[in-house]
C-alpha atoms as one frame of an Amber mdcrd trajectory, in Angstrom:
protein
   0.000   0.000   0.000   1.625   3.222  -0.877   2.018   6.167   1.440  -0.454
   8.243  -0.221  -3.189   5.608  -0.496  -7.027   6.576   0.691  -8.435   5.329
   3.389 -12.473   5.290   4.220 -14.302   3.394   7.265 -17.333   1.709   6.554
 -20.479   3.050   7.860 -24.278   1.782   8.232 -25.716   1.794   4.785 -22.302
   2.113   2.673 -21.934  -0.093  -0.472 -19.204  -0.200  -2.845 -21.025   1.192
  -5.707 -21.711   4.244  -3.528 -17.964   4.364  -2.390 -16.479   3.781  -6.075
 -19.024   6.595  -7.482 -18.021   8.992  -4.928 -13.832   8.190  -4.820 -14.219
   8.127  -8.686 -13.323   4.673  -9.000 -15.004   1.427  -9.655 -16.318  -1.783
  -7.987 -13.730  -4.142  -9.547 -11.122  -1.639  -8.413 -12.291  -1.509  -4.454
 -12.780  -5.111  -4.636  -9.023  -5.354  -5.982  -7.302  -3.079  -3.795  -9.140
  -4.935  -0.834  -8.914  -8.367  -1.273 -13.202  -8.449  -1.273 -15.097 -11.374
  -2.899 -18.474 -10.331  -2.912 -18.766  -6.688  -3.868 -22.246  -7.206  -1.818
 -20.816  -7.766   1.186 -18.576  -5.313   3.202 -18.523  -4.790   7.198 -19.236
  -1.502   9.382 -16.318  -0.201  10.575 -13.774  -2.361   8.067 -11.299  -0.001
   6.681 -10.743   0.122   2.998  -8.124   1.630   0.335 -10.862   4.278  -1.343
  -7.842   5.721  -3.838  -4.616   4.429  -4.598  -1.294   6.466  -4.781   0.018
   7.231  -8.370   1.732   3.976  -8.829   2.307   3.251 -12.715   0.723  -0.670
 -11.966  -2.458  -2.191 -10.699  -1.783  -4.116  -7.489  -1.822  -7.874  -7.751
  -5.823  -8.345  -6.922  -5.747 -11.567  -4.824  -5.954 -15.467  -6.769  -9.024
 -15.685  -5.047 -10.708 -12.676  -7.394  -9.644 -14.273 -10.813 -11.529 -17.374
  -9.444 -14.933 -15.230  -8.886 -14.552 -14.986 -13.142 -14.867 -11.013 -12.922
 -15.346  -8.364 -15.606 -13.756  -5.348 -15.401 -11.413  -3.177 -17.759  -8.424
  -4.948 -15.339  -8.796  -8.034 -16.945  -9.175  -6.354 -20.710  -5.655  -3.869
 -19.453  -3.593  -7.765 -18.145  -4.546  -9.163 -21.981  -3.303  -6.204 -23.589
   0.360  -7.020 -21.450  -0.087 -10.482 -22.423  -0.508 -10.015 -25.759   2.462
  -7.789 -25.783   4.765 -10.383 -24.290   3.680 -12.622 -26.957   1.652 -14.570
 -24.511  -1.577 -14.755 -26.083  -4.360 -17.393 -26.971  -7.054 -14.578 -27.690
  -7.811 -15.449 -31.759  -8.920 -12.660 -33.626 -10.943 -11.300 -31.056  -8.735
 -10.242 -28.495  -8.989 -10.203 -24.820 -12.358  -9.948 -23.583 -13.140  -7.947
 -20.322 -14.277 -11.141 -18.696 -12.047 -13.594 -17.271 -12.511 -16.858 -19.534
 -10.478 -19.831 -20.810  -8.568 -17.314 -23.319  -7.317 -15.185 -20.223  -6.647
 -18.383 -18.523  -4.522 -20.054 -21.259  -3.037 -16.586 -22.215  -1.633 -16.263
 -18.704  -0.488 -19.805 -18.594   1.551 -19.294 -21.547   3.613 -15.720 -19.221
   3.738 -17.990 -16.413   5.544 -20.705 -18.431   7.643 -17.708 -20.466   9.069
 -16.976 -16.541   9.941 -20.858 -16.588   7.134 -21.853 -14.397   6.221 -25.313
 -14.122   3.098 -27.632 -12.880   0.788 -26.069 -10.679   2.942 -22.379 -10.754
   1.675 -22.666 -14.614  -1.693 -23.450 -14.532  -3.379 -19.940 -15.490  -4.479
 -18.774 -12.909  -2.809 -15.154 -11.447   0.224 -15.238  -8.554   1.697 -12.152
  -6.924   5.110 -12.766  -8.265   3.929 -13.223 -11.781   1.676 -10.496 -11.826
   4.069  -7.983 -10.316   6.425  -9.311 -13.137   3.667  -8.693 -16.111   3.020
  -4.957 -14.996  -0.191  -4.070 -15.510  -1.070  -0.575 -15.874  -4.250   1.118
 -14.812  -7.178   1.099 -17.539  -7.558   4.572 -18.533 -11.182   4.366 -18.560
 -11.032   3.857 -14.221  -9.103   7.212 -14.367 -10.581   8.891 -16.672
């Protein structure tokens, strides 16, 4: 978490929509920087990262949020890297904004370019691997 991150504490009523509407944000992005599953479910009185600093990447979002099969321009913005590390089983469409097989295969193919094997190289997002594929912010989040 950088030093100039923004912090908010939940209160009665609060949902993430309202949160990412009024930080100028979105869902995905408060889910991401938060490690939170269901973007229905958050706690009075939990603290969450409302803004990030200006770092250049997006923050590795947790496996666990991959798994949930989200949508959001963060998944579109990691095919776009993949694609330019030659890492890319998209077709003719290109990457999607909803985490499929394509991402899945796609991301197996960086994780096996960094000489993982078995398990480390079965698709599905790490911290180290992610940190390694530097994934900027969509431009449409900070518009």
């Amino acid at each position: 978490m950088g030093t100039d991150d923004m912090y908010y504490v939940v209160k009665t009523g609060d949902t993430l929509w309202d949160l990412a509407r009024i930080y100028g944000t979105t869902v995905e992005e408060l889910q991401a920087w938060n490690g939170i599953r269901d973007p229905n479910i958050i706690r009075v009185g939990q603290r969450l990262i409302v803004r990030k600093d200006n770092s250049d990447y997006i923050p590795f979002p947790g496996a666990d949020w991959f798994k949930t099969l989200p949508e959001s321009p963060i998944i579109h913005e990691m095919g776009i890297r993949l694609i330019q590390e030659g890492c890319s089983a998209y077709g003719h469409t290109g990457p999607s904004y909803q985490w499929n097989a394509q991402h899945r295969d796609s991301y197996a193919m960086w994780q096996r370019k960094l000489h993982f094997k078995g398990a480390d190289a079965d698709g599905w997002p790490g911290l180290t691997s992610w940190n390694k594929l530097k994934v900027p912010y969509p431009s449409e989040i900070f518009a």
